[in-house]
C-alpha positions as CSV (number, residue, x, y, z in Angstrom):
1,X,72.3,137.2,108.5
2,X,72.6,139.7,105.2
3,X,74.9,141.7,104.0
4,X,74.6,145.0,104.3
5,X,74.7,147.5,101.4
6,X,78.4,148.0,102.3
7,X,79.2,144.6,102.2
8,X,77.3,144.2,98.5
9,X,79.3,146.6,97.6
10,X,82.5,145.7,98.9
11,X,82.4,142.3,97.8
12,X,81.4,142.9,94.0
13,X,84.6,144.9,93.8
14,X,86.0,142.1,95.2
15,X,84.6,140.1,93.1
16,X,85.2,142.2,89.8
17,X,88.8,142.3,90.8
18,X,89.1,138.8,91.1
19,X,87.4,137.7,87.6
20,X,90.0,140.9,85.7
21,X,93.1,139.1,87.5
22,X,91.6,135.7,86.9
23,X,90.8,136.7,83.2
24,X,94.6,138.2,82.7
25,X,96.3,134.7,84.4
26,X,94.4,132.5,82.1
27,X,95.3,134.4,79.0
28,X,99.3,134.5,79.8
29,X,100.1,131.8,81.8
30,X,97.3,128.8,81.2
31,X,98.3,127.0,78.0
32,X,97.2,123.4,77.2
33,X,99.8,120.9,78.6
34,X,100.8,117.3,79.0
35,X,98.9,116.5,82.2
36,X,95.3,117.5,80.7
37,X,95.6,113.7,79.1
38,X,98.0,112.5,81.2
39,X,96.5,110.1,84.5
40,X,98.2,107.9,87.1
41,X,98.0,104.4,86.2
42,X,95.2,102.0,87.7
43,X,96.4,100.3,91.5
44,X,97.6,97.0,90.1
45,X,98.9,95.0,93.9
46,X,96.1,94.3,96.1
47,X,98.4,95.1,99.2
48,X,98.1,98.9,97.9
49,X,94.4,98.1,99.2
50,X,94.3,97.0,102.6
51,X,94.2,99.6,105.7
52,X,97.6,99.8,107.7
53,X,95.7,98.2,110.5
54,X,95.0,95.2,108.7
55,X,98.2,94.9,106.8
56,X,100.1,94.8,110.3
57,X,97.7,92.0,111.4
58,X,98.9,90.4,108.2
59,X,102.4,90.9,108.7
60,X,102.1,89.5,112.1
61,X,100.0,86.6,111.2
62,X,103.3,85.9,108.9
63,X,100.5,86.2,106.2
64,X,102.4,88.9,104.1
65,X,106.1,90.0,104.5
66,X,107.2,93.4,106.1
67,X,109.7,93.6,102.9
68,X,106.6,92.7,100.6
69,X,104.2,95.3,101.7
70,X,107.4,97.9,101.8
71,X,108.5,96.9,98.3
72,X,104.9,97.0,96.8
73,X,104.6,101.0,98.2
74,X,108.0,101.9,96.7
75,X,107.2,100.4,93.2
76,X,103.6,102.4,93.6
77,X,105.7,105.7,94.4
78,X,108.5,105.0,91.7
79,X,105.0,104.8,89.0
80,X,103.0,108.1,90.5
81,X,105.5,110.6,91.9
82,X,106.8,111.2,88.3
83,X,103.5,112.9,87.6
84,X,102.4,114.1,90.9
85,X,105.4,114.9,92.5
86,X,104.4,114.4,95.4
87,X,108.1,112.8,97.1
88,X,111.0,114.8,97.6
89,X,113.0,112.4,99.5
90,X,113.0,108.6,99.4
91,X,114.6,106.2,102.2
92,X,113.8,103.1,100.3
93,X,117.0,101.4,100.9
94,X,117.3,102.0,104.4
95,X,113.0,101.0,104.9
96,X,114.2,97.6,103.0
97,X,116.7,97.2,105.6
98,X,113.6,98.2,108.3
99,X,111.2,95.7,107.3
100,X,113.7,92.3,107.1
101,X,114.6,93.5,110.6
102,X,110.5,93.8,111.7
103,X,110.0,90.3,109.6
104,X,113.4,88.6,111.4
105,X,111.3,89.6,114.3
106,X,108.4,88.1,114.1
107,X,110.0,85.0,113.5
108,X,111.7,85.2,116.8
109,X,109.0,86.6,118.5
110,X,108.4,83.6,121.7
111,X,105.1,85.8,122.8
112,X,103.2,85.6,119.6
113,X,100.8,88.1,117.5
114,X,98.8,89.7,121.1
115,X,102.4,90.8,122.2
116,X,103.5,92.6,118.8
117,X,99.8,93.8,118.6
118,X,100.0,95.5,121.7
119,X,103.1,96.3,121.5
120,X,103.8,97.3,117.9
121,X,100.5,97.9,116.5
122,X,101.9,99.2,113.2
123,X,105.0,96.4,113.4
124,X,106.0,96.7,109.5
125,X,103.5,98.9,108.0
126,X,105.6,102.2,105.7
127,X,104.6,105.6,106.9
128,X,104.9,108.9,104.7
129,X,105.8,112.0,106.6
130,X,105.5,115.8,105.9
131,X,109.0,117.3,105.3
132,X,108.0,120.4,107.6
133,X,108.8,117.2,110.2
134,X,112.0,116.4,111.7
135,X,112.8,112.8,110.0
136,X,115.9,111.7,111.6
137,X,118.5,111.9,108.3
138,X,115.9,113.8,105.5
139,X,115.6,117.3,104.3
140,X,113.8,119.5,106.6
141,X,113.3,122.7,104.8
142,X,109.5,123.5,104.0
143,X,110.6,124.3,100.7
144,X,112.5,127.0,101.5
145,X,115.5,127.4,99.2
146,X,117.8,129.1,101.8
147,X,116.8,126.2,104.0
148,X,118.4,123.6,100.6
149,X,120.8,120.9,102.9
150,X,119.2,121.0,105.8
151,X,118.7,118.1,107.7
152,X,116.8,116.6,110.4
153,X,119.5,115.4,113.7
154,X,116.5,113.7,114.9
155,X,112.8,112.5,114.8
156,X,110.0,114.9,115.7
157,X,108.0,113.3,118.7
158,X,105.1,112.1,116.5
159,X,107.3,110.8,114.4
160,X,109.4,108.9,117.0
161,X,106.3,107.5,118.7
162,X,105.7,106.0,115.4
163,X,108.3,104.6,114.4
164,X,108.2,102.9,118.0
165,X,105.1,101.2,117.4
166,X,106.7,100.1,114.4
167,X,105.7,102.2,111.2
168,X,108.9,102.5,108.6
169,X,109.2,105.7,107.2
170,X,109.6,105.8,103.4
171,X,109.7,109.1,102.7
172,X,109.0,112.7,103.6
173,X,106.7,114.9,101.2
174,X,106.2,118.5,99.4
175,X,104.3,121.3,101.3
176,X,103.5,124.9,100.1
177,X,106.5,127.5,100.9
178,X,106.7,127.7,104.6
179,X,103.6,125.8,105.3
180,X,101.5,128.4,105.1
181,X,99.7,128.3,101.7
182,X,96.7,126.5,100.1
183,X,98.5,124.7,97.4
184,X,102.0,122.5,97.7
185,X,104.7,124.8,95.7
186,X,108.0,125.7,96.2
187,X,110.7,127.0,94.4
188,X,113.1,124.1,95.8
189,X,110.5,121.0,95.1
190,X,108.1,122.3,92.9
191,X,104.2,121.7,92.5
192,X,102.8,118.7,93.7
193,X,99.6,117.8,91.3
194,X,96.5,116.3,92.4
195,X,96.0,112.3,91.6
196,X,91.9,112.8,90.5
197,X,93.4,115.4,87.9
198,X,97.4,116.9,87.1
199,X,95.7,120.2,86.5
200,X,94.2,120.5,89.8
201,X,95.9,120.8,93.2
202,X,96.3,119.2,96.2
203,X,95.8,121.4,98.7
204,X,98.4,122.9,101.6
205,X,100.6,122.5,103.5
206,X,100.4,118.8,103.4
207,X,99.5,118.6,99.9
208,X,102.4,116.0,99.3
209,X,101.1,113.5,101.9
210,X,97.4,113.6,100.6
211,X,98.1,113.4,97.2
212,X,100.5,110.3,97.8
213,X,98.1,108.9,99.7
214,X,95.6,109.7,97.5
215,X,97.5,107.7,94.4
216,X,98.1,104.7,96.6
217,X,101.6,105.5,97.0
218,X,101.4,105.6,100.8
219,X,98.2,104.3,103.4
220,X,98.9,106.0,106.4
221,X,100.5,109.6,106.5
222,X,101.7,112.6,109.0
223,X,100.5,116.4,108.7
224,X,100.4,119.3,110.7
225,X,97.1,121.9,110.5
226,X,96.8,125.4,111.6
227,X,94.6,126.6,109.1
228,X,93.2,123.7,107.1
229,X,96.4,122.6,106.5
230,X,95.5,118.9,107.0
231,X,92.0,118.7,105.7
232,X,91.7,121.0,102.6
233,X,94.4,118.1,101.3
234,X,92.7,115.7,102.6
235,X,89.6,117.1,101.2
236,X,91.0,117.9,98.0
237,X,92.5,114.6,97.4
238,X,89.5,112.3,98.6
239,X,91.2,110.9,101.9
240,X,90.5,110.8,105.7
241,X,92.4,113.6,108.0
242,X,91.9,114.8,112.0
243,X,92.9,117.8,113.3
244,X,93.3,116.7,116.7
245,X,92.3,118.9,120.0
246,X,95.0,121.8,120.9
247,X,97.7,120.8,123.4
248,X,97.7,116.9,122.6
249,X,100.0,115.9,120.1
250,X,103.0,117.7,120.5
251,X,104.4,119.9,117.8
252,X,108.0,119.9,118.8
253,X,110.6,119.8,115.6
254,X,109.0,121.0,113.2
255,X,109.7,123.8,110.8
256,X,108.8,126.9,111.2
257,X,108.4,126.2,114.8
258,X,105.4,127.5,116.8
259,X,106.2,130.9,117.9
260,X,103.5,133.5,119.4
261,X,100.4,131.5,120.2
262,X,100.6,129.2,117.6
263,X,101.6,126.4,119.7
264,X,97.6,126.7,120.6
265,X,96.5,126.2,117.0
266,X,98.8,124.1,115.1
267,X,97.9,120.3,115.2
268,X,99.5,117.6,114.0
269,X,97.6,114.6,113.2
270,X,97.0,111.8,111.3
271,X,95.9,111.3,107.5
272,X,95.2,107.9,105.5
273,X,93.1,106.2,103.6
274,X,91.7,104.3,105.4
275,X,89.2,105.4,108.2
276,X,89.8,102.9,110.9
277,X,93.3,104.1,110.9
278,X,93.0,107.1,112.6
279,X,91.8,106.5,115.9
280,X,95.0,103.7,116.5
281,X,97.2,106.4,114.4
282,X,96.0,109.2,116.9
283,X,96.4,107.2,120.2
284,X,100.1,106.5,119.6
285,X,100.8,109.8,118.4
286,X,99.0,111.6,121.8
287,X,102.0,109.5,123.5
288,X,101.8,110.7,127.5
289,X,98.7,112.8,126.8
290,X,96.4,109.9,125.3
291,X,94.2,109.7,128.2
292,X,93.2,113.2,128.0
293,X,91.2,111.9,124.7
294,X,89.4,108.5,126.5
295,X,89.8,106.8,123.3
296,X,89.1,103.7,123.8
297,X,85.3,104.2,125.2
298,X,83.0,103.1,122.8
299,X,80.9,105.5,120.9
300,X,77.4,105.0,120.1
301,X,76.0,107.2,117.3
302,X,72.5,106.8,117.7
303,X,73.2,108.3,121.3
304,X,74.6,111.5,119.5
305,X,73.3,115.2,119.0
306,X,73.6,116.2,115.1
307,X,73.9,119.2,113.9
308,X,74.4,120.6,110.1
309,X,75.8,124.6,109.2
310,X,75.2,124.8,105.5
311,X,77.6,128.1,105.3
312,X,79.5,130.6,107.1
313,X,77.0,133.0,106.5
314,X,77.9,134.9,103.9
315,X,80.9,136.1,104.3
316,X,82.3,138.7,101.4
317,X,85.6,137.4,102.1
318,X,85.1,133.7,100.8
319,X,83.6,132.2,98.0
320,X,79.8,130.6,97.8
321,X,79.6,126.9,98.8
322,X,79.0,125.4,95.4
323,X,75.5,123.5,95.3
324,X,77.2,120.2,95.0
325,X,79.1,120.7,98.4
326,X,76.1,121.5,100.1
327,X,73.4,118.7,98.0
328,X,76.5,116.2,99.6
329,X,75.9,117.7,102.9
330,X,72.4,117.6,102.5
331,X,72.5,113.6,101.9
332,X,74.7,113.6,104.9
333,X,72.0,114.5,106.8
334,X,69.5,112.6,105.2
335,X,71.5,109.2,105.5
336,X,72.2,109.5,108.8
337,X,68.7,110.2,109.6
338,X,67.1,107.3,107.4
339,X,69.9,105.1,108.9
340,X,70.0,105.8,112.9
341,X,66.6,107.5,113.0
342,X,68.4,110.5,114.6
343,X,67.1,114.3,114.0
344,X,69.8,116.2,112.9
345,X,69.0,120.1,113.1
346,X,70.1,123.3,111.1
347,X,72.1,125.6,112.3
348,X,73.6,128.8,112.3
349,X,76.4,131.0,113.6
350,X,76.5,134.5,112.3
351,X,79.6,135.1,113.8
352,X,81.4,132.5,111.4
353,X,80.8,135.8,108.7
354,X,84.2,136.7,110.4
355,X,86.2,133.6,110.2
356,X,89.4,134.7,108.3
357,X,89.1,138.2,110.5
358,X,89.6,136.0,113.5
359,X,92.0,133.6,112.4
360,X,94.5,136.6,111.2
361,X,94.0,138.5,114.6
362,X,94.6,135.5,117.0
363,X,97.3,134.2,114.7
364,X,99.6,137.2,115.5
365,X,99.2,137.6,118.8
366,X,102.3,137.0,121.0
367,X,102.5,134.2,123.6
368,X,102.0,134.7,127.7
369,X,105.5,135.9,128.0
370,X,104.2,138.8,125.7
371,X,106.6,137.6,122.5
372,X,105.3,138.1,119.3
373,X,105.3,135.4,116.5
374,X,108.5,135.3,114.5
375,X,107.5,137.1,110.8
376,X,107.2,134.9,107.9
377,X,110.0,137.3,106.4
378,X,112.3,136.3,108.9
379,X,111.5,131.8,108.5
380,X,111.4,132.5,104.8
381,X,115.3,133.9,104.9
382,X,116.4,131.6,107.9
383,X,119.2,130.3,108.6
384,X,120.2,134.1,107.1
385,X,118.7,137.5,107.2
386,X,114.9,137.6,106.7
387,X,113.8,138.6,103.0
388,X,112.8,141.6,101.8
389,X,109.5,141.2,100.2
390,X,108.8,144.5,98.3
391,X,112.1,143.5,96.8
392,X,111.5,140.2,96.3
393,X,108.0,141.2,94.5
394,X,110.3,143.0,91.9
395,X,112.6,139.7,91.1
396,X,108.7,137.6,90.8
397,X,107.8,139.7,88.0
398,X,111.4,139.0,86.3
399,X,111.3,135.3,86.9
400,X,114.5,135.8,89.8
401,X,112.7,135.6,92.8
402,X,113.4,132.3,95.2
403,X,110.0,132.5,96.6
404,X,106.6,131.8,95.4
405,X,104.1,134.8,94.8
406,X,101.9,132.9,97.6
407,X,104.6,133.2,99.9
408,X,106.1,137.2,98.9
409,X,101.9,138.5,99.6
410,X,101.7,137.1,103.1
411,X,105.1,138.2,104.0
412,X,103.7,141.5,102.2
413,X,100.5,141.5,104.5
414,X,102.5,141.0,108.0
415,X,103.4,144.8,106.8
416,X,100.2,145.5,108.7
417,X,99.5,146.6,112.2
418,X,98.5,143.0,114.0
419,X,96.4,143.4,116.6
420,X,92.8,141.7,118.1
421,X,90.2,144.2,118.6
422,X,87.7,144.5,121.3
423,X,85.2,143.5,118.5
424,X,86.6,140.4,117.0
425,X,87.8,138.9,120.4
426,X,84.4,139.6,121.7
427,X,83.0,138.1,118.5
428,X,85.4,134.9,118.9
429,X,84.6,134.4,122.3
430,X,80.8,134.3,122.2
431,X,81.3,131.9,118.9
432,X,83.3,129.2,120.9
433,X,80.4,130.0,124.0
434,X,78.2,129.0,121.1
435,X,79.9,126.4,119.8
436,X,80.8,124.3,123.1
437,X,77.5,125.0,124.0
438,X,75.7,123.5,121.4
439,X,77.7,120.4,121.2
440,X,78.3,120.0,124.5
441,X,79.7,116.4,125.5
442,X,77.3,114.2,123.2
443,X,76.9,117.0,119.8
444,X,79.0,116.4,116.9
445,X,78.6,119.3,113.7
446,X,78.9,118.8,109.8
447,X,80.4,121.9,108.0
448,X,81.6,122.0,104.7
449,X,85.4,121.4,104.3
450,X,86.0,124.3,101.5
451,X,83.8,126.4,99.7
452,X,84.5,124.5,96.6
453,X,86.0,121.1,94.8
454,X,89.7,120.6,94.3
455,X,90.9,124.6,92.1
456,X,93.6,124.5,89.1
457,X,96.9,124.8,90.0
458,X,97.4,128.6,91.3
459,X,93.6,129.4,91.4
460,X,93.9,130.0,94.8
461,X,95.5,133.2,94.6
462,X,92.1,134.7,93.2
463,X,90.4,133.3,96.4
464,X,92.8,133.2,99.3
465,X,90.8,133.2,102.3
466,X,88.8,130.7,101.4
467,X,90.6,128.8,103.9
468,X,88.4,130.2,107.1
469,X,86.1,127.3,106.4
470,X,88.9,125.2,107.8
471,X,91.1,127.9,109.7
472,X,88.5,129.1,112.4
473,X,88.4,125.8,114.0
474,X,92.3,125.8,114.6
475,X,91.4,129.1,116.4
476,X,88.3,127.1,118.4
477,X,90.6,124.3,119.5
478,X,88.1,122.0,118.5
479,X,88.8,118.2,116.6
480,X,87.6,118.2,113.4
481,X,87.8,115.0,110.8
482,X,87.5,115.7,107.4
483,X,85.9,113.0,105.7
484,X,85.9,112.1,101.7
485,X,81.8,111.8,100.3
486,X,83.0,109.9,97.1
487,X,83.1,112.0,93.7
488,X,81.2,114.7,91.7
489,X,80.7,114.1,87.7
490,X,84.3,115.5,86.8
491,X,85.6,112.3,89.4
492,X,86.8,115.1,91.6
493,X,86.4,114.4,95.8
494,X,83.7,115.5,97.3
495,X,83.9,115.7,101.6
496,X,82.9,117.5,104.7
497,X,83.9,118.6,108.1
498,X,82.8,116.4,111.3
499,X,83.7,118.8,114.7
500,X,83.3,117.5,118.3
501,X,83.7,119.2,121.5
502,X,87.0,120.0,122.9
503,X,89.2,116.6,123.7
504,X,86.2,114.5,122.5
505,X,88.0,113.4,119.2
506,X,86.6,110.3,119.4
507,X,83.1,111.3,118.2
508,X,84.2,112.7,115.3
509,X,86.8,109.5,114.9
510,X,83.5,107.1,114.9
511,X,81.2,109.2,112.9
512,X,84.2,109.3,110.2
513,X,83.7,105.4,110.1
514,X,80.1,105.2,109.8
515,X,80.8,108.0,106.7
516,X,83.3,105.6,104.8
517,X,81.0,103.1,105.0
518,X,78.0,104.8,103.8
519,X,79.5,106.9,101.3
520,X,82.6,104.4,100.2
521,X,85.7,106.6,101.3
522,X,88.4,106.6,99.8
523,X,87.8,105.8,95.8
524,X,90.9,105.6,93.4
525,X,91.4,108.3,90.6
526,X,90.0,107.2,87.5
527,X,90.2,109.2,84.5
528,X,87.7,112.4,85.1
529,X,84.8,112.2,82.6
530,X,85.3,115.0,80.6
531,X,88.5,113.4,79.3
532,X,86.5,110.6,79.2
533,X,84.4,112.0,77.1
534,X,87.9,113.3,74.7
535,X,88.9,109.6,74.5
């Protein structure tokens, strides 16, 4: 579908805007620093290298200590979060104390390796958390300042399960203000940088667990999504991340809490490294409502429909997808078909033109009791009054402020009348009739993650809603792993969305394997080749 000459129009202002406040940032803020020829050292211990499912059949085989694997991730952390800063809160003592209780264990275990497999499939393995979670003991603020000393009275569910099946938590990470930003930054933690380059970021909310994850500092991680807010970091950062189906995994303690409808978008899920991770990760984290996902049938992918969108469309509101995203999608398609013999077709939804217009209406509707979501004002001042953002706009431009400018714009937006109209319900609705339609029980759909690679720190704010590439599947209900494609010439990740139908996550899940395999996964941050080139 075209644009009409409106829409030209409207998006070369746009446009023009953009490149006069992207043109004024560069001259007064962007100044040569430190981190353009500064890089995270090379992974040095080979346990910083082996999936979490491995390492716990190592640690049960007696073949590695629980205290060794723990001790090699806290010496990775204590050499990569000064850069990245990526941890705001260790628990390395108490995870010490963790894993010589999981190794006493296994030495008095009469039943053997089966019984702690089945029972403790991750017996020993560390964990990284979001902070947005409730981690019995740790902050639990979402960088919010007026949220500074609070902490978590217990485990979020996810968490809990977890920890059950034997993970030890080592930490919880940074997240944009709130959790509802593109990039990790906060006035009470600061910016978390990206591993592949400190200039670049990581992504949001969870843009402290993919960079970690990303710099070997952790292998298997916790996020929460309901825009992207999983996969742009995982994308961003080169690592494996599944937004799971609505209403599976709960999303009980976390902060902000689901309020309005949002319960039906947010998803918490797993990220790691390591692909073969996240089906285990995901079946102990469903708990109770695991069987609604059948994960242990076996998938065959040369019995699968494949499908490829190359864009949304054009919409004015997001940027172009950059030839290299779509040449990576492109060999997608082309590998899969060389390597199963499959036919993967082309497609094309015009409605996805609207993807940000949807996400913002169905975002602020209220729930079935007819209560409205809580404004980010009011979670941005909580426990206190909520902020005052036209006033808190004045105190940005003098340096006062407590909140980021991210943070004061969408509390500036919520100003405006919320409300789904006929148009973009009815536009939603025969999208998802589309959608479900095409993929059916079988169908799985490759879309790209994010119009572009990994943006400079702040660059975001000249392209905001370049988040509906992510943010109208959380709308959708539908799982979605995003999945890293290796690196472009500047060593920067390179990735793409896999969708499945609703509560068939384990399509996605098993054409996220076949992906690592093909295109190598996870690959650690070298030095980009333009400083390369410097050197």
């Amino acid at each position: 579908m075209t644009l009409s000459g409106m829409e030209w129009l409207q998006k070369w202002i746009y446009d023009a805007f953009l490149a006069i406040c992207f043109a004024v940032y560069r001259f007064v803020y962007e100044r040569p620093t430190e981190n353009k020829r500064r890089r995270i050292p090379p992974v040095g211990n080979p346990l910083l290298g082996v999936s979490a499912t491995q390492l716990a059949g190592r640690i049960r085989r007696r073949e590695v200590s629980s205290v060794e694997v723990t001790q090699a991730y806290i010496d990775r952390i204590q050499q990569v979060n000064p850069l990245v800063n990526a941890v705001v809160k260790d628990r390395f003592s108490a995870a010490l104390q963790e894993a010589a209780q999981v190794d006493k264990l296994i030495d008095e275990e009469p039943g053997g390796e089966e019984v702690l497999a089945d029972r403790l499939p991750f017996l020993g393995v560390p964990l990284s958390v979001k902070e947005s979670f409730g981690v019995q003991g740790m902050p639990h603020t979402s960088g919010i300042v007026s949220r500074r000393g609070v902490v978590a009275s217990a485990d979020a569910p996810p968490v809990a399960l977890l920890k059950r099946a034997g993970a030890i938590p080592l930490d919880v990470t940074n997240t944009s203000e709130g959790c509802m930003w593109a990039e990790s930054h906060n006035h009470l933690y600061g910016v978390t940088s990206n591993p592949y380059d400190l200039e670049r970021m990581p992504g949001g909310s969870s843009g402290g667990e993919g960079s970690l994850l990303a710099a070997a500092g952790a292998v298997i991680g916790l996020g929460s999504d309901i825009g992207g807010s999983i996969r742009m970091p995982c994308f961003f950062n080169g690592v494996f991340g599944h937004k799971t189906s609505a209403g599976v995994v709960s999303n009980e303690n976390q902060y902000p809490p689901c309020t309005g409808r949002h319960d039906e978008y947010n998803s918490t899920g797993p990220m790691c490294r390591y692909a073969e991770d996240l089906l285990p990760m995901l079946k102990i984290m469903a708990g109770p409502n695991a069987h609604m996902l059948s994960l242990n049938e076996k998938v065959e992918l040369k019995k699968l429909r494949f499908f490829t969108v190359p864009d949304d469309g054009g919409s004015p509101l997001t940027s172009p997808v950059s030839e290299e995203l779509r040449q990576i999608q492109r060999k997608v398609v082309e590998r899969l078909e060389a390597d199963l013999g499959v036919s993967i077709q082309e497609v094309r939804f015009p409605e996805l033109r609207y993807s940000f217009r949807i996400w913002d209406a169905f975002m602020g509707l209220p729930d079935k009791e007819g209560k409205p979501p809580v404004p980010f004002a009011a979670e941005l001042g909580e426990p206190g009054r909520p902020v005052w953002p036209v006033w808190e706009a004045l105190k940005s431009m003098l340096g006062k402020s407590d909140h980021t400018v991210a943070a004061i714009s969408l509390a500036l937006l919520e100003k405006r009348p919320a409300s789904a109209s006929a148009f973009l319900v009815g536009v939603k609705e025969k999208l998802q009739k589309d959608v479900e339609e095409l993929l059916g029980s079988d169908g799985v759909l490759f879309y790209p993650s994010h119009p572009r690679v990994a943006p400079k720190h702040h660059h975001a704010l000249f392209r905001p809603l370049d988040f509906a590439y992510t943010g109208i599947f959380n709308i959708l209900g539908l799982p979605v792993t995003q999945c890293p494609l290796g690196l472009n010439e500047e060593g920067l990740p390179l990735g793409v969305q896999v969708v499945g139908g609703k509560l068939l996550d384990r399509l996605p899940l098993a054409v996220a394997l076949y992906l690592e395999g093909a295109f190598g996964g996870w690959r650690e941050p070298k030095a980009n080749v333009r400083e390369m080139r410097m050197v």
